[in-house]
C-alpha positions as CSV (number, residue, x, y, z in Angstrom):
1,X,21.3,-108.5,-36.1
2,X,22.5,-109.1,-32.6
3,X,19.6,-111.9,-32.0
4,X,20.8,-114.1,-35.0
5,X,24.4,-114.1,-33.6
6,X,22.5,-114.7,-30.1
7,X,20.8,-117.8,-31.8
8,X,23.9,-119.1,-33.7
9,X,26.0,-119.6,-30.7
10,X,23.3,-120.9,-28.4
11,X,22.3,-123.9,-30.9
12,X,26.2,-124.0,-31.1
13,X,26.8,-124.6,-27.3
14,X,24.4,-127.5,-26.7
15,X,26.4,-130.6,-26.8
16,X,23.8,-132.7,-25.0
17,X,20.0,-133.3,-24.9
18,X,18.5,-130.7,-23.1
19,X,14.9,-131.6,-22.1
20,X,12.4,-128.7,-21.7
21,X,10.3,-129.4,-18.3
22,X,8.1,-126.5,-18.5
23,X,7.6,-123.0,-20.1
24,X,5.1,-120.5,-20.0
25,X,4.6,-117.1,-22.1
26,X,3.2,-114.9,-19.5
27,X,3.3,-111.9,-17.1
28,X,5.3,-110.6,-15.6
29,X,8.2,-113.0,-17.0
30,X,8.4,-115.8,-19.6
31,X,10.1,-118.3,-18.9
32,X,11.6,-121.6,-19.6
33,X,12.9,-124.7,-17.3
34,X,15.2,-127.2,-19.1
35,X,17.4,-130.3,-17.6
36,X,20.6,-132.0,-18.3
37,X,23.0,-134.2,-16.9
38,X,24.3,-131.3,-15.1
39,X,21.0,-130.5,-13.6
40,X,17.9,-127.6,-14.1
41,X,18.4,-123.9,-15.2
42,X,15.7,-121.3,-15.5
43,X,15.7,-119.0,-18.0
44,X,13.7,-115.7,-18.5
45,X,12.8,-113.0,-20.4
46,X,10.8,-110.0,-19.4
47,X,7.3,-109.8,-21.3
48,X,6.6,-106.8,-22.7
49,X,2.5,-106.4,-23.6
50,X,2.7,-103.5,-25.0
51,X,4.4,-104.9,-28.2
52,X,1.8,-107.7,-28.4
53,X,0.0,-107.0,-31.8
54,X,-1.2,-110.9,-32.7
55,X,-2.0,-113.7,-30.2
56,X,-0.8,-116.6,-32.4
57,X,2.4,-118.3,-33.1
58,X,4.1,-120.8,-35.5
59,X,5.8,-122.9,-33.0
60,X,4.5,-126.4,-33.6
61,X,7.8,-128.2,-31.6
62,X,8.6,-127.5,-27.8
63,X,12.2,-128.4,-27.7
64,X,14.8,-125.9,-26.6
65,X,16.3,-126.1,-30.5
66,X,13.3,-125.0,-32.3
67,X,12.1,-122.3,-29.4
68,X,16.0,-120.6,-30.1
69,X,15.4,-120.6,-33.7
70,X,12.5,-118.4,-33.6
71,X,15.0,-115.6,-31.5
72,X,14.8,-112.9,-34.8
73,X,11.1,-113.7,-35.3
74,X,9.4,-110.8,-36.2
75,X,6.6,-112.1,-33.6
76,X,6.8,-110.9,-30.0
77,X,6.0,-113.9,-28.5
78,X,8.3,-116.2,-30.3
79,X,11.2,-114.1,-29.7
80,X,10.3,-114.2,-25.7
81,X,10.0,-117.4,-25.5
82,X,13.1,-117.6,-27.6
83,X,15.4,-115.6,-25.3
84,X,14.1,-117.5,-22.4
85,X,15.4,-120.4,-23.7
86,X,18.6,-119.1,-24.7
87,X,19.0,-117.8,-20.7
88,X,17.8,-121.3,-20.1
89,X,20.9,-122.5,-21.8
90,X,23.2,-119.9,-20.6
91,X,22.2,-120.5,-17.3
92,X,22.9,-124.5,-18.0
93,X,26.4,-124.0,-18.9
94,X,27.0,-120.5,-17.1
95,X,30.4,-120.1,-15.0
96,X,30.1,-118.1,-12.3
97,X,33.6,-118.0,-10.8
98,X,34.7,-114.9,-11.9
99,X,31.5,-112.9,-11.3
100,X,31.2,-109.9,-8.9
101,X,28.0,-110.4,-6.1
102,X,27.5,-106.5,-6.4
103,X,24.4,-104.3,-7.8
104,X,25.3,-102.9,-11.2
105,X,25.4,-99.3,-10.0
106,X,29.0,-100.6,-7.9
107,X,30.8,-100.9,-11.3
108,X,30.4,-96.7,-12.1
109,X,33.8,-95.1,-10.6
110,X,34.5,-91.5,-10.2
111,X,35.5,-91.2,-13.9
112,X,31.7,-91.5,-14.8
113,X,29.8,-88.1,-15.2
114,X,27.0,-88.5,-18.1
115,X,24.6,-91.8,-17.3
116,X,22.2,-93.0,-19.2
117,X,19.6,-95.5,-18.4
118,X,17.5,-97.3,-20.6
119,X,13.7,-97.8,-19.0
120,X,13.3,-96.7,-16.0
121,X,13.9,-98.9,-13.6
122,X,13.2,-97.7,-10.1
123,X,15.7,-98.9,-8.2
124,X,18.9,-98.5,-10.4
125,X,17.7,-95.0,-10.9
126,X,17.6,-93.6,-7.1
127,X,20.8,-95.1,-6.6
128,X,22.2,-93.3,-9.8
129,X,20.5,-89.8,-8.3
130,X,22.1,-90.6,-4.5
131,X,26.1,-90.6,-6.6
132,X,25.0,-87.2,-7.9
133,X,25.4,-88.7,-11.5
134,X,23.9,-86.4,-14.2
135,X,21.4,-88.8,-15.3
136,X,19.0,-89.5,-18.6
137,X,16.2,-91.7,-18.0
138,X,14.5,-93.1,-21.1
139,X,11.5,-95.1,-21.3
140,X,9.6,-96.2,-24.4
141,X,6.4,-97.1,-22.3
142,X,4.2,-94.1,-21.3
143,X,2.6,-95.5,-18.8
144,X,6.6,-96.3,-17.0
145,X,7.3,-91.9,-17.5
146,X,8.0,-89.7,-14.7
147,X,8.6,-85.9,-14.9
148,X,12.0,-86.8,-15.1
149,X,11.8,-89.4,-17.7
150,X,12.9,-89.0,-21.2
151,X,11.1,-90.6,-24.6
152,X,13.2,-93.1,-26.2
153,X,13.3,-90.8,-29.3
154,X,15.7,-88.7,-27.5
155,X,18.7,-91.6,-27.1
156,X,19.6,-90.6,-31.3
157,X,20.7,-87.0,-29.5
158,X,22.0,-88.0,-26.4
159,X,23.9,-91.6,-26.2
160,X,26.6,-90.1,-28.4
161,X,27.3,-87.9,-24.9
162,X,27.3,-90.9,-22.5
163,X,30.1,-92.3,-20.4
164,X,27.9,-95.2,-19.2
165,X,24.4,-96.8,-20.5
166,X,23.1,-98.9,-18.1
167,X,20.1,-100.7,-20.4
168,X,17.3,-103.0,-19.2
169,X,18.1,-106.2,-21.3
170,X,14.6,-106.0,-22.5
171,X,16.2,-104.6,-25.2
172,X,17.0,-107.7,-26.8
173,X,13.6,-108.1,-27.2
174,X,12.3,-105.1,-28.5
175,X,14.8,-104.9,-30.8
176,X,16.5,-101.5,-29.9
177,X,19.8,-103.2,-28.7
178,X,21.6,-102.9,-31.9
179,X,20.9,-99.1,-32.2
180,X,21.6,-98.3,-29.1
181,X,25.0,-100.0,-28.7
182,X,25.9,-98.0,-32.7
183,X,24.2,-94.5,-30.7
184,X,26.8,-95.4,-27.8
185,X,30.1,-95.8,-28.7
186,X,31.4,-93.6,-27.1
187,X,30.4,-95.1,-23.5
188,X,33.2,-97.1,-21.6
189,X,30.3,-98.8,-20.2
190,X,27.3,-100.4,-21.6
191,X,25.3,-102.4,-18.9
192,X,22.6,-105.2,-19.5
193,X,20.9,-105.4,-16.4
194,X,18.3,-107.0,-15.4
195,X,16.9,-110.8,-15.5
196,X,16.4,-111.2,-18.9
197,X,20.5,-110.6,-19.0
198,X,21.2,-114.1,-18.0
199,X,22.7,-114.6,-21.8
200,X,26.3,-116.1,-21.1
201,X,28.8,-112.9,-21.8
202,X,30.8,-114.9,-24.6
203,X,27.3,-114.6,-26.5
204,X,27.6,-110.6,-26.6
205,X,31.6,-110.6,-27.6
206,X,32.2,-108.0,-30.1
207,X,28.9,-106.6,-29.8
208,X,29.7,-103.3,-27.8
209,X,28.2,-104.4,-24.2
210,X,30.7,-104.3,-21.9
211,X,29.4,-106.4,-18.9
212,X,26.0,-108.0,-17.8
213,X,24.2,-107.4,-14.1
214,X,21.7,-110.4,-13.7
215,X,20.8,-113.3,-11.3
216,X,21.0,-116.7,-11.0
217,X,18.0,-118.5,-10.0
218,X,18.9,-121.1,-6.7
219,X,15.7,-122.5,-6.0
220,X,13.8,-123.3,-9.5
221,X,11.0,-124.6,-8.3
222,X,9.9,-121.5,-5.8
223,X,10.8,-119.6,-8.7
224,X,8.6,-120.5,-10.8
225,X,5.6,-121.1,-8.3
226,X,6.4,-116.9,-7.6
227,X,6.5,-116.1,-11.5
228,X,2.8,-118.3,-12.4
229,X,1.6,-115.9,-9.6
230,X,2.7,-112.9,-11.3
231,X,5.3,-111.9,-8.5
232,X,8.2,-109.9,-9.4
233,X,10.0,-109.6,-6.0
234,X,8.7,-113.0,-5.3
235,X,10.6,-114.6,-8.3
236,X,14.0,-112.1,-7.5
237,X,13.9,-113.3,-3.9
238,X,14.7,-117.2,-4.8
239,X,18.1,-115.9,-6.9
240,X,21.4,-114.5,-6.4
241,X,22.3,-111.0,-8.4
242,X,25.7,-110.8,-10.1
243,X,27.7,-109.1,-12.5
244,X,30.2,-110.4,-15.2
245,X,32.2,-108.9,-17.7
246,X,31.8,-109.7,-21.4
């Protein structure tokens, strides 16, 4: 399972003590603020209430150690607040010298013909439709379909087809990313977008994703002031969106 490698390497990484300043499981982003000698770094990870069954948790210890250990907890909330802190500490130790300050739609070239994006995210999408892409939207969430959205049941028949999956990284929570990336191998490209994609690209070597579209949070404090309000564009507005390859 992808999040048990995920967990491995980030309890591998830390070679200081990282101090956790302040967390929060919540809408529309958990998230987590640690400091080091190098400085802060905000992590997050998108909540997803709709796979909320239980309320309760078994985290007892607020250090960035025992939140990463709970990333293959079958629990919801632990493994949010688990990913948070591994973006937390990928976002600590993150270079981002070789990145590319492009939206993740720029990487597609003229060799891409089949699309497939994974939830539908707005944005991504009408810039997918304006390349004249044939496109497959998928969305788990009902309430997230469109007329032209797909159920996720549908990636097992199409993925196979693909020549690029651009995924919400929300995946990593749910689960799903391990199927998908086995229903795409065919795909030269496999995209984790989004902000709970601020993993460090060593993490996901070997897995099958080819590069990660995310954003680096500037000014931590405004950030998180935007995400206790519930503001998505608020929070997006105090970072800078990048890409890497893995």
């Amino acid at each position: 399972m992808l999040l048990n490698k995920l967990k491995k390497r980030a309890l591998r990484l830390i070679d200081e003590d990282l101090r956790v300043l302040d967390f929060s499981f919540g809408l529309p982003y958990t998230y987590m603020l640690v400091e080091g000698e190098r400085g802060k770094a905000l992590g997050v990870a998108m909540t997803l209430p709709e796979e909320i069954q239980r309320y309760d948790n078994s985290i007892d210890e607020t250090s960035v150690e025992a939140f990463i250990e709970k990333a293959d907890s079958l629990n919801i909330i632990e493994r949010s607040l688990a990913l948070a802190a591994i973006n937390a500490v990928s976002q600590y130790y993150i270079d981002l010298s070789s990145a590319k300050w492009i939206d993740a739609v720029e990487l597609l070239d003229d060799n891409v013909e089949k699309v497939a994006v994974i939830g539908n995210m707005p944005p991504i999408v009408s810039a997918l439709r304006e390349k004249g892409l044939e496109l497959y939207v998928f969305e788990r969430n009902p309430k997230l379909w469109d007329r032209e959205t797909l159920s996720d049941s549908l990636e097992y028949w199409l993925l196979p087809e693909m020549d690029a999956v651009l995924a919400s990284a929300s995946c990593m929570i749910n689960g799903t990313l391990d199927m998908l990336l086995d229903m795409a191998k065919n795909a030269r490209i496999f995209l984790l977008t989004g902000p709970t994609g601020q993993v460090l690209p060593e993490f996901l070597r070997g897995s099958g994703v080819t590069h990660l579209a995310s954003m680096k949070v500037k000014n931590t404090e405004r950030a998180i002031l935007n995400l206790k309000l519930g503001r998505f564009r608020g929070f997006s507005d105090e970072s800078l969106k990048y890409v890497l390859e893995v």
